[in-house]
N, CA, C and O atoms as a DFTB+ gen file, in Angstrom:
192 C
 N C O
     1  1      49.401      50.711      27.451
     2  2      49.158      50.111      26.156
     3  2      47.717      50.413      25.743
     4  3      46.856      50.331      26.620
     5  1      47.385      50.734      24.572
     6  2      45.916      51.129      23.743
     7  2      45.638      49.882      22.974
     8  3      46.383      49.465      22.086
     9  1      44.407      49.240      23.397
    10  2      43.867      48.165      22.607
    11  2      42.462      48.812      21.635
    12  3      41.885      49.870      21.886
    13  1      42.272      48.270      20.986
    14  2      40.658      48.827      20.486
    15  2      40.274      47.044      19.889
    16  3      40.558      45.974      20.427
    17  1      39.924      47.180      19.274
    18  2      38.772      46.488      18.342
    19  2      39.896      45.098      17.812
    20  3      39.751      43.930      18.174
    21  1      40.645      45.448      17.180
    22  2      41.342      43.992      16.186
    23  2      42.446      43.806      16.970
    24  3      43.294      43.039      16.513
    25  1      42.751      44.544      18.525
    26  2      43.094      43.873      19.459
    27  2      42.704      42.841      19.837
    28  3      43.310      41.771      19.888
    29  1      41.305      43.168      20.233
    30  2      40.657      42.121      21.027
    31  2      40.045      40.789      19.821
    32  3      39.547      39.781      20.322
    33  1      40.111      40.870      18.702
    34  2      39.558      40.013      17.537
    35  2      41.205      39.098      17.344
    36  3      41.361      37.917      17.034
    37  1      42.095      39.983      17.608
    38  2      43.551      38.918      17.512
    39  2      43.780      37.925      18.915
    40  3      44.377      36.849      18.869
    41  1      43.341      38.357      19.831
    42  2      43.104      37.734      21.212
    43  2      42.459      36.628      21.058
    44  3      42.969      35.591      21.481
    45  1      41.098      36.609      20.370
    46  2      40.068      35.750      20.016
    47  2      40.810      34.247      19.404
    48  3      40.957      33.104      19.836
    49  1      41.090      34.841      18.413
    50  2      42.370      34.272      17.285
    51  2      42.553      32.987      17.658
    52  3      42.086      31.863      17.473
    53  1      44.110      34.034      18.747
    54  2      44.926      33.399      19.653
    55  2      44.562      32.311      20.134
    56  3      45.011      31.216      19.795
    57  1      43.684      32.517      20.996
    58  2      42.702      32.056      21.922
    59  2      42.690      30.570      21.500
    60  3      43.063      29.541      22.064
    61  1      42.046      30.870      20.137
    62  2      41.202      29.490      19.650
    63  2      42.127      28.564      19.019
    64  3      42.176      27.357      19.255
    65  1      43.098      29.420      17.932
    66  2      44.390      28.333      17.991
    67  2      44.751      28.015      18.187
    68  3      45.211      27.133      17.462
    69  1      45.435      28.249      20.256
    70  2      45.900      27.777      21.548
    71  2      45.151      26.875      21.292
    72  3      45.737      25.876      20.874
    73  1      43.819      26.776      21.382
    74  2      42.787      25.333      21.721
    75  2      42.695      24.343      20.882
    76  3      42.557      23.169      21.225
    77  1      42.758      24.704      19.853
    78  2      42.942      23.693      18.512
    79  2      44.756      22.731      18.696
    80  3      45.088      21.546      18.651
    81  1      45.353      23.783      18.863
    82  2      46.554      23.322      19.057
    83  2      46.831      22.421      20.053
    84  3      47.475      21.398      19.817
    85  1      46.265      22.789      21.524
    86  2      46.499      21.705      22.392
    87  2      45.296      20.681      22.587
    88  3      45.065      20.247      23.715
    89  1      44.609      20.333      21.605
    90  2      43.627      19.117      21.375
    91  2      44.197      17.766      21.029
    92  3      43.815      17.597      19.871
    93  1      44.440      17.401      21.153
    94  2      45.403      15.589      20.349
    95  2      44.385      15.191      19.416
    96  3      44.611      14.784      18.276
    97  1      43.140      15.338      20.002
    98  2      42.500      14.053      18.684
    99  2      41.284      14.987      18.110
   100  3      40.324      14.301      17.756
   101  1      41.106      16.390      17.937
   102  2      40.337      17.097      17.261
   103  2      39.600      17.903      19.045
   104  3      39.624      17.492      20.205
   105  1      38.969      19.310      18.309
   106  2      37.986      19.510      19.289
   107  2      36.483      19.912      18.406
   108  3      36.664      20.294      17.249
   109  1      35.666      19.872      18.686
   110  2      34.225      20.422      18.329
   111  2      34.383      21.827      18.416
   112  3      35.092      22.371      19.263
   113  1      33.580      22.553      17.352
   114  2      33.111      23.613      17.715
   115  2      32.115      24.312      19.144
   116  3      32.014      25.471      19.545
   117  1      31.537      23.114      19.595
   118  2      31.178      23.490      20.639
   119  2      31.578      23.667      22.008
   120  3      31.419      24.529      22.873
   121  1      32.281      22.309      21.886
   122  2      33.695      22.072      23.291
   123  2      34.806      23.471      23.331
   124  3      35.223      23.974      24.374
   125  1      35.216      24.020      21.677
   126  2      36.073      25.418      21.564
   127  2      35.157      26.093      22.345
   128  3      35.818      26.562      23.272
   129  1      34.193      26.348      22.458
   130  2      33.503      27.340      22.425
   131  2      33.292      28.069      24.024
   132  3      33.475      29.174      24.534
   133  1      32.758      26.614      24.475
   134  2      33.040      26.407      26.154
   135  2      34.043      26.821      26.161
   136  3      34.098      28.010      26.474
   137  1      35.129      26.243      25.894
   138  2      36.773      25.931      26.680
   139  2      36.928      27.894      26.399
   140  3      37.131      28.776      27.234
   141  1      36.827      27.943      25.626
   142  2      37.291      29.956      25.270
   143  2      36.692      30.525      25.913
   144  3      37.212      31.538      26.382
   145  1      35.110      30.155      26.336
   146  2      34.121      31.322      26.522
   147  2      33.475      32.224      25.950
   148  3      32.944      33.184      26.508
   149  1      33.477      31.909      24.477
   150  2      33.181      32.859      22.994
   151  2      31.802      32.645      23.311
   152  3      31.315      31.847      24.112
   153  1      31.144      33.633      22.422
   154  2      29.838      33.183      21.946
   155  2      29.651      32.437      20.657
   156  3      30.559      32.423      19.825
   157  1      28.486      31.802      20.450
   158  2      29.038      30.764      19.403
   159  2      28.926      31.904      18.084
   160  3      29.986      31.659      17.507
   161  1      28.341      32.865      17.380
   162  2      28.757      33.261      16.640
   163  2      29.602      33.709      16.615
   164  3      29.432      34.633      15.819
   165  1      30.987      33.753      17.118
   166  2      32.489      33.453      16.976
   167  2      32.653      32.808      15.623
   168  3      32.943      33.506      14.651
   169  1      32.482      31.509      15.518
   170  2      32.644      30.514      14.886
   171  2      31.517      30.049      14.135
   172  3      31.249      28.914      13.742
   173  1      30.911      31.128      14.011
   174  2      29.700      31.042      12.837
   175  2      29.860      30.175      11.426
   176  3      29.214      29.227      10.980
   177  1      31.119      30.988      10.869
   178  2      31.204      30.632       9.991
   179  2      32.725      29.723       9.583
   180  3      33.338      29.847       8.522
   181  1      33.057      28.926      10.588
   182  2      34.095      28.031      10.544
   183  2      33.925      26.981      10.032
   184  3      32.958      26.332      10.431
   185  1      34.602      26.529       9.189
   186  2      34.233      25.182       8.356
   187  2      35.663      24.161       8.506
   188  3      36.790      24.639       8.629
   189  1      35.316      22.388       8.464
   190  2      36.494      21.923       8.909
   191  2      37.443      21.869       7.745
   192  3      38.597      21.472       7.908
């Protein structure tokens, strides 16, 4: 299989919607951030 670039940006995605999704009562941008392992400009520009 060939990944490049908006492979790995759909992974990211994934990733973070998995985490949002299995939160019950909200998560922080910072707790996502940990829990993924992103860097925080990941989520630079995420607004709630």
């Amino acid at each position: 299989m060939i990944t490049g670039k908006g492979t790995t940006s759909l992974d990211k995605a994934l990733t973070i919607l998995d985490l949002i999704g299995s939160a019950s009562s909200g998560i922080s941008n910072t707790e996502l951030l940990e829990r993924a392992g992103l860097p925080k400009t990941t989520l630079a520009y995420s607004r709630r």
